[in-house]
BABASE-614252 format. One line per field, with one value per residue (C-alpha): residue number from 1; residue in three letters; chain; x, y, z. Coordinates in steps of 0.001 Angstrom, whole numbers, always signed. Each point is the difference from the previous one (the first is absolute). Example, Ala and Ser with C-alpha at 12.3 -4.5 7.8 and 13.67 -1.06 7.14 Angstrom:
<pts>
nr: c(1:2)
rest: c(ALA:SER)
kette: c(A:A)
x: c(+12300:+1370)
y: c(-4500:+3440)
z: c(+7800:-660)
</pts>
This chain:
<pts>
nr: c(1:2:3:4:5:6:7:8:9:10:11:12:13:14:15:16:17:18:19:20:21:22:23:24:25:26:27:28:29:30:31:32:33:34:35:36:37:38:39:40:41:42:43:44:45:46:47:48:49:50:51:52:53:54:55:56:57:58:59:60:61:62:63:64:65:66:67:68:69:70:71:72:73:74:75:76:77:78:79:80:81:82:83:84:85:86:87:88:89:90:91:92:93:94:95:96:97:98:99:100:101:102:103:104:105:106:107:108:109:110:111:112:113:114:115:116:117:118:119:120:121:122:123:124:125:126:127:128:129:130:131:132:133:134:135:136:137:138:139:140:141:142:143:144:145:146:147:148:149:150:151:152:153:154:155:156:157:158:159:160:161:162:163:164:165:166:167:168:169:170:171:172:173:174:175:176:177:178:179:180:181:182:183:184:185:186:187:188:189:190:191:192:193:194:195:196:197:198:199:200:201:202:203:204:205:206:207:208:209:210:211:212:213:214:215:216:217:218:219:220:221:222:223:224:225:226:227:228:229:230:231:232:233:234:235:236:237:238:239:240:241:242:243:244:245:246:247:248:249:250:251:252:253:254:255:256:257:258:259:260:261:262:263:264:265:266:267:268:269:270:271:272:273:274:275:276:277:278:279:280:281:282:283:284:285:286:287:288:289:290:291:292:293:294:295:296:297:298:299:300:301:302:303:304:305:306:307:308:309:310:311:312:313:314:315:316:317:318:319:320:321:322:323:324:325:326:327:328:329:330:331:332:333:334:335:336:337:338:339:340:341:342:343:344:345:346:347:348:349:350:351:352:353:354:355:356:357:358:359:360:361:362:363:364:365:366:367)
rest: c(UNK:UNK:UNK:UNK:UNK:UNK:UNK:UNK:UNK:UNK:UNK:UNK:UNK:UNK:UNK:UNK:UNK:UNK:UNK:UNK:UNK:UNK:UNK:UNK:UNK:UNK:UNK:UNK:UNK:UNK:UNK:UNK:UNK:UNK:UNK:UNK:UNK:UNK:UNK:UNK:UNK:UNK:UNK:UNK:UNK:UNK:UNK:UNK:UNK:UNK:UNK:UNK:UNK:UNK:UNK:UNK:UNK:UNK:UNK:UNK:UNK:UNK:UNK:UNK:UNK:UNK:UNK:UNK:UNK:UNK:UNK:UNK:UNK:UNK:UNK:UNK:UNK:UNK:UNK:UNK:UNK:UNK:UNK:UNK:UNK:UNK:UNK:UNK:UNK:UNK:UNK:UNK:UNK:UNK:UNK:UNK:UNK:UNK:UNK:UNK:UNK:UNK:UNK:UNK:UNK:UNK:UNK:UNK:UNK:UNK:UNK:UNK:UNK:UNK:UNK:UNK:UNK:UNK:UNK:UNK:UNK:UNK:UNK:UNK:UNK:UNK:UNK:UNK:UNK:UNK:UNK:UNK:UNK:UNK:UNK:UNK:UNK:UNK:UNK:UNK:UNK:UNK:UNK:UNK:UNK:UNK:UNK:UNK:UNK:UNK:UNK:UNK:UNK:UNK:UNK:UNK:UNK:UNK:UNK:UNK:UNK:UNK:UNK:UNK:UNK:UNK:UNK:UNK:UNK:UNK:UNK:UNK:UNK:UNK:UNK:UNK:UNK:UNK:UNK:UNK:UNK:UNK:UNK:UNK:UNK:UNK:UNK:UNK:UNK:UNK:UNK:UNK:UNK:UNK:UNK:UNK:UNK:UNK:UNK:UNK:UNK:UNK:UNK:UNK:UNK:UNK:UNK:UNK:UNK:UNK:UNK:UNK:UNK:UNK:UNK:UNK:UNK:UNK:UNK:UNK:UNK:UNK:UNK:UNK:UNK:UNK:UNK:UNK:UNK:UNK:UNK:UNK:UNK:UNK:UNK:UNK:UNK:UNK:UNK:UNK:UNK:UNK:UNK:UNK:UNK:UNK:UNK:UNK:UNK:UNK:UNK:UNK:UNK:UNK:UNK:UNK:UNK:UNK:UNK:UNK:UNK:UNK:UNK:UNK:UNK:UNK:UNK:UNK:UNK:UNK:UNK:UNK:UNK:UNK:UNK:UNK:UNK:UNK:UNK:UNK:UNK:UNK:UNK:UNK:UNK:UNK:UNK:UNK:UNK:UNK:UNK:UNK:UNK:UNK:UNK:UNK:UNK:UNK:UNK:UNK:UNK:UNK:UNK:UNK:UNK:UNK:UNK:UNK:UNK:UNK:UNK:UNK:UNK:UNK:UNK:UNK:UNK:UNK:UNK:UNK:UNK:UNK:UNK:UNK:UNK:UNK:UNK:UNK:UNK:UNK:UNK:UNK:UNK:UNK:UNK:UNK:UNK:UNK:UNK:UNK:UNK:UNK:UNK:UNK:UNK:UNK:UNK:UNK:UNK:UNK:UNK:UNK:UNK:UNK:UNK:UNK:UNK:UNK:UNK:UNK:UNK:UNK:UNK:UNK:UNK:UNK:UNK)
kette: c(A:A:A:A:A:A:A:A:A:A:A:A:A:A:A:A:A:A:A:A:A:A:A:A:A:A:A:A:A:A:A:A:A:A:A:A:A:A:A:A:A:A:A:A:A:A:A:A:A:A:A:A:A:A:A:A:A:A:A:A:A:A:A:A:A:A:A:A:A:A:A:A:A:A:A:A:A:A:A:A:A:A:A:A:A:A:A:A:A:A:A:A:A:A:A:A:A:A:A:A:A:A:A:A:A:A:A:A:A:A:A:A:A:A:A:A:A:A:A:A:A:A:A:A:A:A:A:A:A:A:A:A:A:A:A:A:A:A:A:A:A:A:A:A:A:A:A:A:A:A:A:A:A:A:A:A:A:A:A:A:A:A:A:A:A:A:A:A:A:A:A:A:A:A:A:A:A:A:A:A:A:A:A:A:A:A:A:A:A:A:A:A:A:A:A:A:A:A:A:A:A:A:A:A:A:A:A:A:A:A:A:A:A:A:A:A:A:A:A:A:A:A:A:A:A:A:A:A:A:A:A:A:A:A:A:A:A:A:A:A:A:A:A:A:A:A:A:A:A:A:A:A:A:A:A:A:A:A:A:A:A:A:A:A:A:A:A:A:A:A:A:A:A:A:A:A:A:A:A:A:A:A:A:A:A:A:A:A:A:A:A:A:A:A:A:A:A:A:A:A:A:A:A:A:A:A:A:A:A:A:A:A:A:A:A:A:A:A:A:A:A:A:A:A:A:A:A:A:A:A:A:A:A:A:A:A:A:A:A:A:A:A:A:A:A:A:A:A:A:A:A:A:A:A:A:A:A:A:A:A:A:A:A:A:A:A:A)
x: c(+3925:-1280:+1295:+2393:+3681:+2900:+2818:+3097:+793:+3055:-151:+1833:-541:-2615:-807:-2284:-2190:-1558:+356:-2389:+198:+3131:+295:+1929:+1225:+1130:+2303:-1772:+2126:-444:-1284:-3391:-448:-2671:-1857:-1:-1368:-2781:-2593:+669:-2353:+429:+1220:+2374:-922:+2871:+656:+1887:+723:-1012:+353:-96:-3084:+285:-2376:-1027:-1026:+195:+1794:-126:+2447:+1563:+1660:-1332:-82:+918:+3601:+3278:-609:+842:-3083:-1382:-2690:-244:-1559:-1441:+672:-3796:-1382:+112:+1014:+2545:+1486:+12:+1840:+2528:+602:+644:+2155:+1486:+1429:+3152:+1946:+759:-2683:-2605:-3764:-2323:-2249:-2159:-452:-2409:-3894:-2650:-3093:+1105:+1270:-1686:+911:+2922:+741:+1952:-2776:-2274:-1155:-1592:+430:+793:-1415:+1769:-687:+1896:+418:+3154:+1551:-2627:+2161:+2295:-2110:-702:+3308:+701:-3072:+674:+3775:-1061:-3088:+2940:+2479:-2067:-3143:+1402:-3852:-700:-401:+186:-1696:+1118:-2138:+2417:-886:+2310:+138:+2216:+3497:+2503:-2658:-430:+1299:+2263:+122:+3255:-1029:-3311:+1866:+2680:-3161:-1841:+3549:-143:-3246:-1221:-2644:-1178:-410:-1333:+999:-2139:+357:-2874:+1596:-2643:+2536:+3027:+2422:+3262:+2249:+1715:+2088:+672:+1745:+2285:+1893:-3128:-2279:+602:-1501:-3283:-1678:-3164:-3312:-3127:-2427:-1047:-2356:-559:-1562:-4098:-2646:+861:+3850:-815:-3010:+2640:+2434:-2357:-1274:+3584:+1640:-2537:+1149:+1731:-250:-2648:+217:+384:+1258:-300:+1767:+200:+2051:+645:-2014:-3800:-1953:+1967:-708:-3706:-762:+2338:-2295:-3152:+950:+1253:-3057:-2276:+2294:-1482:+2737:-263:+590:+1933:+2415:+854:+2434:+736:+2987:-728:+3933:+211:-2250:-2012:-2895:+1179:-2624:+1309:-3481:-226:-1875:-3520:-2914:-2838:+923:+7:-998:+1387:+839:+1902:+2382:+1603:+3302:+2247:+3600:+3059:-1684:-1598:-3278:-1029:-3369:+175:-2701:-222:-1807:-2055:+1555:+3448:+2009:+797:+3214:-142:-1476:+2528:+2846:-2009:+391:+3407:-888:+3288:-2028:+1862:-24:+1610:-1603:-3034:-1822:-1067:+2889:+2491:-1834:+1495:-2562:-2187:-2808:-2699:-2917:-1692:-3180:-1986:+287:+2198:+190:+3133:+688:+2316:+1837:+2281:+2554:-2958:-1671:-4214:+521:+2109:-2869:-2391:+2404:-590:+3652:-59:+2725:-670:+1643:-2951:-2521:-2973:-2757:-3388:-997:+396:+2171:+2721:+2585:+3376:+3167:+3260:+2384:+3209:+653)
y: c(-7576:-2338:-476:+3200:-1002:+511:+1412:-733:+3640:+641:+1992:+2726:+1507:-461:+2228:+154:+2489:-1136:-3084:-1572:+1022:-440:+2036:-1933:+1307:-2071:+626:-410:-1005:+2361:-2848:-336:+3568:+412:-3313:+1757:+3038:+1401:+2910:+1480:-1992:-3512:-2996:-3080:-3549:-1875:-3219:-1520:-3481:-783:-3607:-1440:+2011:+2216:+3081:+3461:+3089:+4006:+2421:+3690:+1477:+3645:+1142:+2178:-64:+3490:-301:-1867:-2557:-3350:-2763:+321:-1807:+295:-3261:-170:-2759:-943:-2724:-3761:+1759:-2327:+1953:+3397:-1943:-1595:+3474:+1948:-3076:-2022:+2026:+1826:+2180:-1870:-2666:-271:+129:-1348:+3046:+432:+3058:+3225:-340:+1475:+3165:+1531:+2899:+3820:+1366:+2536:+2379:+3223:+2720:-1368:+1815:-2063:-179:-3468:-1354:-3539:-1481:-3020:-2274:-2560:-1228:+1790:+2785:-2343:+726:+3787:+724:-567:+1842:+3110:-220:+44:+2697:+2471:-792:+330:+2082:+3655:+1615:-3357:-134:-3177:-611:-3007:-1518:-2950:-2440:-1764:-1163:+2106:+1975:-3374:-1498:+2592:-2089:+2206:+2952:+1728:-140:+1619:+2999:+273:+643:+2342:+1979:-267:+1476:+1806:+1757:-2478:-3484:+88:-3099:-1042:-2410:-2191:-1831:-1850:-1356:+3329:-624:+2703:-2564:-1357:-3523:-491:+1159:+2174:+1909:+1199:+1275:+3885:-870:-1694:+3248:-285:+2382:-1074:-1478:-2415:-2904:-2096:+1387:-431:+2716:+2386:+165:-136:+3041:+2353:-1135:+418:+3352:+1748:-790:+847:-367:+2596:-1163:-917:-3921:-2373:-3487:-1922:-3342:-2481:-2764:-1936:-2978:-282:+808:+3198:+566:-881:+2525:+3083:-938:+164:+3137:+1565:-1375:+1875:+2805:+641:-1519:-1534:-3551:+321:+2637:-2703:-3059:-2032:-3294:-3199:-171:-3558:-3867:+307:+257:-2046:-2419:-2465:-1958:-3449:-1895:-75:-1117:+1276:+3256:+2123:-2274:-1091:+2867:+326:+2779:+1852:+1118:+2646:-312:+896:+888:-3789:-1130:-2807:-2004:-1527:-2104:+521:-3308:+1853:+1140:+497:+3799:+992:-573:-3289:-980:+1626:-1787:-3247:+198:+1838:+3365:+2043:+2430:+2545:-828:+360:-222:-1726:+1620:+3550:+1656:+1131:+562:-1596:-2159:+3386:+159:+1550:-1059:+614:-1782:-2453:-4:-1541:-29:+401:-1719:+3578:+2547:+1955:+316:+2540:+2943:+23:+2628:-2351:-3361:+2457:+1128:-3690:-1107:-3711:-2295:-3278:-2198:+986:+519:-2916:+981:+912:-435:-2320:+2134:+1988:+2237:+944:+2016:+325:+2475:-389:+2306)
z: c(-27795:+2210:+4022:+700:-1094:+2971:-135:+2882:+1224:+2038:+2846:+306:+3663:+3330:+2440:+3007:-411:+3438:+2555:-2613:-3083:-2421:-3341:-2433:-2964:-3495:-2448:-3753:-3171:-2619:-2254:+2274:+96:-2356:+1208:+3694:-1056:+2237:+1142:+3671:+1927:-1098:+1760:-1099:+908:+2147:-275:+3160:+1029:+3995:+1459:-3068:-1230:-2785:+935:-1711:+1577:-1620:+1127:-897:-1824:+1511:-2510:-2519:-4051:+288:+1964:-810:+2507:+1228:-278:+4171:+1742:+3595:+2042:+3160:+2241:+470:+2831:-1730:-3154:-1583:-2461:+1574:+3077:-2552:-1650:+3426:+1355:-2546:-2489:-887:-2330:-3122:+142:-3090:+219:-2184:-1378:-2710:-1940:+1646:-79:+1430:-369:+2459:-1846:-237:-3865:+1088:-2401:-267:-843:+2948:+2797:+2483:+3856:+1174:+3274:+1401:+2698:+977:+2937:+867:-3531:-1495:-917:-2287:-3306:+993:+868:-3823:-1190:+2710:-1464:-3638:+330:+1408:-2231:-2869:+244:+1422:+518:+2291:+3253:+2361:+3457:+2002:+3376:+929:+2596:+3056:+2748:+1212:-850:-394:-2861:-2522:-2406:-3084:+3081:-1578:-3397:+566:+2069:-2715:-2860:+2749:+397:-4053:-550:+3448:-2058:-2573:+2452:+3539:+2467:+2993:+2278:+1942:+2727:+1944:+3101:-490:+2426:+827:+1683:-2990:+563:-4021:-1823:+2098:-2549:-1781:+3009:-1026:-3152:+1260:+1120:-2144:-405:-299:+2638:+2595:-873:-3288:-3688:+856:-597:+2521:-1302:-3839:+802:+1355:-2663:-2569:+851:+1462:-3678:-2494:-3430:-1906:-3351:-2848:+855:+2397:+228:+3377:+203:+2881:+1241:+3169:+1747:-818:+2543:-385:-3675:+1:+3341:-1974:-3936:+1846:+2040:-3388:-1629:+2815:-323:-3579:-1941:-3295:-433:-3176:+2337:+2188:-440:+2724:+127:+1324:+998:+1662:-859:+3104:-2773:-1971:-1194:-2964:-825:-51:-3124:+1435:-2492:+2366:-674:-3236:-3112:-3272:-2631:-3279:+193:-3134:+1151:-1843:+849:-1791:-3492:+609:+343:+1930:+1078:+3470:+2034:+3069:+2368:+2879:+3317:-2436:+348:-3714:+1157:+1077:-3558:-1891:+1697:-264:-3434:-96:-1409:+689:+1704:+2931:+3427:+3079:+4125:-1465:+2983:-1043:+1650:-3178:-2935:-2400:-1671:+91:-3332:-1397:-71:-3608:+135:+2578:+3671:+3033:+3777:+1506:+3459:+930:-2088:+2054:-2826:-1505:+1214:-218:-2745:-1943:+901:-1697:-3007:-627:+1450:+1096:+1622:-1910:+3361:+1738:-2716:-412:-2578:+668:-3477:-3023:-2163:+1242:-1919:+1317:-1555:+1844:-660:+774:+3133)
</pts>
């Protein structure tokens, strides 16, 4: 277990998908097949090398389970971002990235006999991880129906444009596409050999409560469930969960993606807060007794006395060093790797779990 293991992947094409976004694409050996195994929704963790630095960040994946495709991800270039400038500029057919294998909870339970009406609404690079979930719900769940709200700025930065249209012109009566373009514009300078395909429908403005009421109550679902999943930059994501919320939906119907390390909190040893526990951890079939010293994550304790235990962002963002919590209590300084329903299912991250009582409990499964 222990720290996520990379593996060198070589790429095998890149395309610009818009003037700042790049979808690169990676040839897999057969041999790490099974290790790279994954549910439509989940991210891998890049590893790149900038000035010296070596840096991490996740990226979506946008391929689906369900398809014979190539490994994707699709970056875009954001302002001081690093690695996402070092992807868009840097790279090129052939080179090798550093990648470790798919993580993340991102991922609704598709399954051939369902019949559920899916509602995503996306904004910028949010539509990496739906773009694999929307791909897999249609290509394997035939009494499903998909209902996208995506968010731009306008025409040239609807990032995956094409591949969206080709899956509307695949399924006209099973996925609706519309666009929210808060600055449209009909004077296109890029690119020029692709302006008859950038005719979009949809409407003016951005995804807030007056977009998400009409879109809401003009596609009502037509099937016993629902699942509503969200993705793009957070002040986005909180406004459409709390107009879903108000909307009467349940929070256990709702999953939302936490897509980039803007929240990304990895706590520091502080012995102010939380206090000093003894924690019985399950892991692999072993059992273990840990101490934690107050103001220490479980995390942090486990690696101070180097239990193998998984990890990967140490900052609540992937997942991987998700647990349950069996007995006792903890704080944790953020969770966005976990849903509230999880949190009360008794789901902890232990990098940003301190304990609130003297005896905690903890079993982690491998994921």
């Amino acid at each position: 277990m222990g720290r996520a293991k990379f593996y060198a992947l070589p790429i095998r094409s890149l395309h610009r998908s818009t003037p700042e976004a790049i979808s690169i694409t990676f040839d897999l050996p057969q041999q790490l097949q099974p290790a790279f195994r994954f549910k439509a929704g989940q991210h891998l963790c890049v590893e790149a090398v900038v000035d010296g630095d070596v840096l991490q960040r996740y990226y979506s994946l946008t391929n689906s389970p369900a398809l014979a495709e190539p490994f994707a991800i699709t970056v875009k270039q954001m302002p001081n971002g690093r690695v996402s400038r070092h992807l868009n500029q840097a790279l090129k057919v052939g080179d090798t990235l550093r990648v470790a294998p798919p993580s993340g909870n991102f991922t609704p339970l598709i399954q051939p006999d369902n019949r559920c009406s899916y509602y995503l609404f996306a904004a910028g690079s949010g539509i990496t991880p739906l773009l694999s979930i929307l791909k897999t719900v249609l290509s394997v769940e035939p009494e499903s129906r998909v209902y996208l709200l995506y968010g731009n700025r306008d025409e040239n930065h609807i990032i995956l444009h094409q591949e969206l249209n080709d899956w509307q012109r695949r399924h006209p009566d099973r996925l609706l596409l519309l666009h929210c373009l808060s600055q449209p514009r009909f004077r296109r300078s890029w690119p020029a050999h692709r302006r008859k395909t950038r005719k979009v429908r949809g409407r003016v403005g951005r995804i807030d409560d007056g977009t998400l009421n009409w879109f809401l109550d003009r596609y009502p679902p037509t099937t016993p469930h629902c699942c509503y999943l969200i993705c793009g930059p957070t002040g986005m994501m909180d406004s459409c969960y709390a107009h879903l919320r108000r909307h009467g939906i349940a929070e256990r119907d709702i999953q939302r993606e936490y897509f980039s390390l803007e929240h990304a909190i990895e706590p520091a040893p502080d012995s102010s807060l939380g206090q000093s526990a003894i924690v019985d951890l399950e892991l692999d079939g072993r059992d273990y007794k840990v101490r934690l010293d107050a103001g220490e994550t479980i995390l942090q304790a486990l690696q101070r006395l180097n239990v193998d235990a998984p990890f990967s962002c140490q900052a609540g963002i992937c997942g991987t060093c998700r647990a349950e919590l069996l007995a006792g209590q903890v704080q944790m300084v953020q969770h966005p790797a976990l849903n509230d329903q999880q949190v009360e299912d008794g789901e902890i991250l232990m990098c940003q779990s301190r304990p609130l009582s003297d005896q905690i409990r903890i079993r982690v499964r491998k994921h």
